[in-house]
Backbone as a ProteinNet text record, in pm:
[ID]
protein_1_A
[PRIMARY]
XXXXXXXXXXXXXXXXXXXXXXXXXXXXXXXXXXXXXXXXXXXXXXXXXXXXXXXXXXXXXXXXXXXXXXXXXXX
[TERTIARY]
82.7	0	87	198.9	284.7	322.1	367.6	455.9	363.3	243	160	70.3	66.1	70.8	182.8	307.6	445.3	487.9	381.3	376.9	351.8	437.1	355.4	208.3	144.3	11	-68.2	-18.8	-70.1	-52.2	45.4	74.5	-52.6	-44.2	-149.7	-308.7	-330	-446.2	-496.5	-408.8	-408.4	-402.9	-334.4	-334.1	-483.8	-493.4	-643.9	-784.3	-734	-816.1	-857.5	-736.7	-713.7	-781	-737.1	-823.4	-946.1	-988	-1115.8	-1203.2	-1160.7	-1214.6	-1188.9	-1069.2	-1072.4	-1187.9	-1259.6	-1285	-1429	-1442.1	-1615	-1634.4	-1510.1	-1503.3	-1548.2	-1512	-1529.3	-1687.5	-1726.9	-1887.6	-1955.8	-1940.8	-2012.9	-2005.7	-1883.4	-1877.4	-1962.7	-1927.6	-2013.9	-2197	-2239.1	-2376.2	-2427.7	-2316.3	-2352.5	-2381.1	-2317.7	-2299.8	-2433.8	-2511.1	-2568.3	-2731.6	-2726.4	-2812.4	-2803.7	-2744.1	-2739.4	-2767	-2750.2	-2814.3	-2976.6	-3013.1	-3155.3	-3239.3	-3153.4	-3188.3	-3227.9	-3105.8	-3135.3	-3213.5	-3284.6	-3377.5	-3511.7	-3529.5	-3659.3	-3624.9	-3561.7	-3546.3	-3610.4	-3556.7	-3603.6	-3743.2	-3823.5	-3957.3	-4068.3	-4153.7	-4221.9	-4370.9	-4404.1	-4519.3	-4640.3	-4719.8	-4885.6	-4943.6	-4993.2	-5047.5	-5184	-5222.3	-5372.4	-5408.1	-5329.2	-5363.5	-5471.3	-5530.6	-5642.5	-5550.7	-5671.1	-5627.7	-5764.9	-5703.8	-5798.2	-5751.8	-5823.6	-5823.2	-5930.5	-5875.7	-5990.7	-6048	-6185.7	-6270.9	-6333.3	-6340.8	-6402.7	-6397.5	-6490.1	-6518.9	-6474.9	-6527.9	-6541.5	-6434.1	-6407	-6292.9	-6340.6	-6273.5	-6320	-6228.9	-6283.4	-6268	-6250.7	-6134.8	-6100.4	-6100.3	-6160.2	-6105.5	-6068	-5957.7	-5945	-5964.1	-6037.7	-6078.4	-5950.4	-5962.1	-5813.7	-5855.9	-5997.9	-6029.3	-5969.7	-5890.8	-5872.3	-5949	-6122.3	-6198.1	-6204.4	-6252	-6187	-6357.9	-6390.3	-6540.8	-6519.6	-6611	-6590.5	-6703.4	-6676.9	-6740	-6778.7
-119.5	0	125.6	114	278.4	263.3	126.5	141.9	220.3	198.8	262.1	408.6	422.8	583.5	667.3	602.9	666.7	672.9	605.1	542.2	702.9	692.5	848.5	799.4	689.9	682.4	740.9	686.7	761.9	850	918.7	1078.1	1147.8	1103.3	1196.4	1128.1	1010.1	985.2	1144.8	1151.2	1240.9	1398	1439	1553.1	1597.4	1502.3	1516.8	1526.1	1444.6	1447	1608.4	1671.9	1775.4	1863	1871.3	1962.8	1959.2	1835.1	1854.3	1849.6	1856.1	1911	2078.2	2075.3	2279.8	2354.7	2296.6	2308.7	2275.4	2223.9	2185.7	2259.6	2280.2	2387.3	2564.6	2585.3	2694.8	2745.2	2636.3	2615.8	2648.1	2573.9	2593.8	2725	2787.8	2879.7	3036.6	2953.4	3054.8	3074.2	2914.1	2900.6	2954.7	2949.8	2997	3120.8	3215.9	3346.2	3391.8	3313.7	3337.6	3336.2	3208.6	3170.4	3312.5	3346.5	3467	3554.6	3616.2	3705.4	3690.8	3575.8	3577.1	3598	3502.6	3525	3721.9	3797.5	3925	4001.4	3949.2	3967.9	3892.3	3787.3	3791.1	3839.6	3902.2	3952.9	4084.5	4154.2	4308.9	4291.9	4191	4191.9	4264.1	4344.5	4395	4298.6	4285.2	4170	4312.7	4218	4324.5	4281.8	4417.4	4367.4	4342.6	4384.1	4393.8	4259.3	4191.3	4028.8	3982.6	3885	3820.2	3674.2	3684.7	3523.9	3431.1	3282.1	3175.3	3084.3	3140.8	3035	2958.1	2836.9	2718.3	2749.7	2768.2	2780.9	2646.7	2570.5	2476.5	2357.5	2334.2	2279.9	2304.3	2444.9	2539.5	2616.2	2644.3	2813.2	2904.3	3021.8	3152.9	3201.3	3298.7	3406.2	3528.2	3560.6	3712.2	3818.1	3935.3	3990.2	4098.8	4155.8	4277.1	4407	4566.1	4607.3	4723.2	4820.8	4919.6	5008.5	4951.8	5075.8	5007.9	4891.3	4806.8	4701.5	4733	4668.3	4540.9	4418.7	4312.2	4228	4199.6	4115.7	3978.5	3896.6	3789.8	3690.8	3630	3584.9	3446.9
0	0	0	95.3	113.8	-52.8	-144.2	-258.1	-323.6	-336.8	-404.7	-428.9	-279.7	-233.6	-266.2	-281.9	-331.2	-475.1	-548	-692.3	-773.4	-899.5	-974.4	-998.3	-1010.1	-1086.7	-876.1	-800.7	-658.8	-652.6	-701.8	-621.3	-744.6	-836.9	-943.5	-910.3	-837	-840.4	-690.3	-584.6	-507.2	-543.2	-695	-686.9	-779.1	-872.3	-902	-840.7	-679.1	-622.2	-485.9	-495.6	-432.9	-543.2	-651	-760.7	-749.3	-727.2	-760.3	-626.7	-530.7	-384.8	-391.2	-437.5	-383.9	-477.2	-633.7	-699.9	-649.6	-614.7	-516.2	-417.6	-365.5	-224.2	-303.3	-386.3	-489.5	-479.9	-556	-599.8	-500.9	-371.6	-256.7	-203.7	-190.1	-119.9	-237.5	-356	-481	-400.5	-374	-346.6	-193.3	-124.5	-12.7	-20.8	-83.4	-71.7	-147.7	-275.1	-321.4	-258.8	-151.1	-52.2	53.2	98.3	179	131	36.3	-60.1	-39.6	-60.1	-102	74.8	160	310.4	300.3	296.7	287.6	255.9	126.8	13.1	83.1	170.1	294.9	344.3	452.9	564.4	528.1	399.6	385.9	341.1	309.7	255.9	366	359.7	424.1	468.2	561.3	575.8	562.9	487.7	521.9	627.7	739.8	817.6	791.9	707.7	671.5	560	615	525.1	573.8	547	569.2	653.1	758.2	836.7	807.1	819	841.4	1008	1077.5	1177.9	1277.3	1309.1	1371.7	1457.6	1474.9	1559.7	1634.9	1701	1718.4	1613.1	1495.3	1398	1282.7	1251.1	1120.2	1189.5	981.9	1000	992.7	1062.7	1079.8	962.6	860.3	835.2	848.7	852.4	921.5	823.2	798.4	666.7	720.3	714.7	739.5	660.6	696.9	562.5	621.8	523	520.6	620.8	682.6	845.7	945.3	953.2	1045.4	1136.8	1073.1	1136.2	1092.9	1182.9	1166.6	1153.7	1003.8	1013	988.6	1059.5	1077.3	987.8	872	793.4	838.4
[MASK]
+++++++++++++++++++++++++++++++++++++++++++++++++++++++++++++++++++++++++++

């Protein structure tokens, strides 16, 4: 095994294999950065407060609608 790790066809099966890890290591760190970007890009999104909710009442769902007076009717 050491003859072979010491072998030129070993030392190049190893340096190909270093290439092509730093070269994956590349990519990732490309995607990470690109993933954080987009994190940023939610983070700055503004939520409406004046969305409409659905939530469980007992059985049935309630309908919440909210109108732009803030009053809150319940359908």
């Amino acid at each position: 095994m050491n003859e072979f790790i010491r072998s030129d066809i070993g030392v190049a099966i190893a340096w190909i294999c270093g290439v092509v890890g730093f070269i994956i290591a590349l990519i990732k760190i490309k995607e990470n950065k690109t993933l954080k970007q987009e994190i940023l890009k939610l983070e700055n999104v503004r939520i409406d407060q004046g969305a409409d909710e659905v939530s469980q009442n007992g059985k049935r769902n309630v309908y919440t609608k909210n109108n732009s007076g803030g009053m809150k009717i319940n359908m």
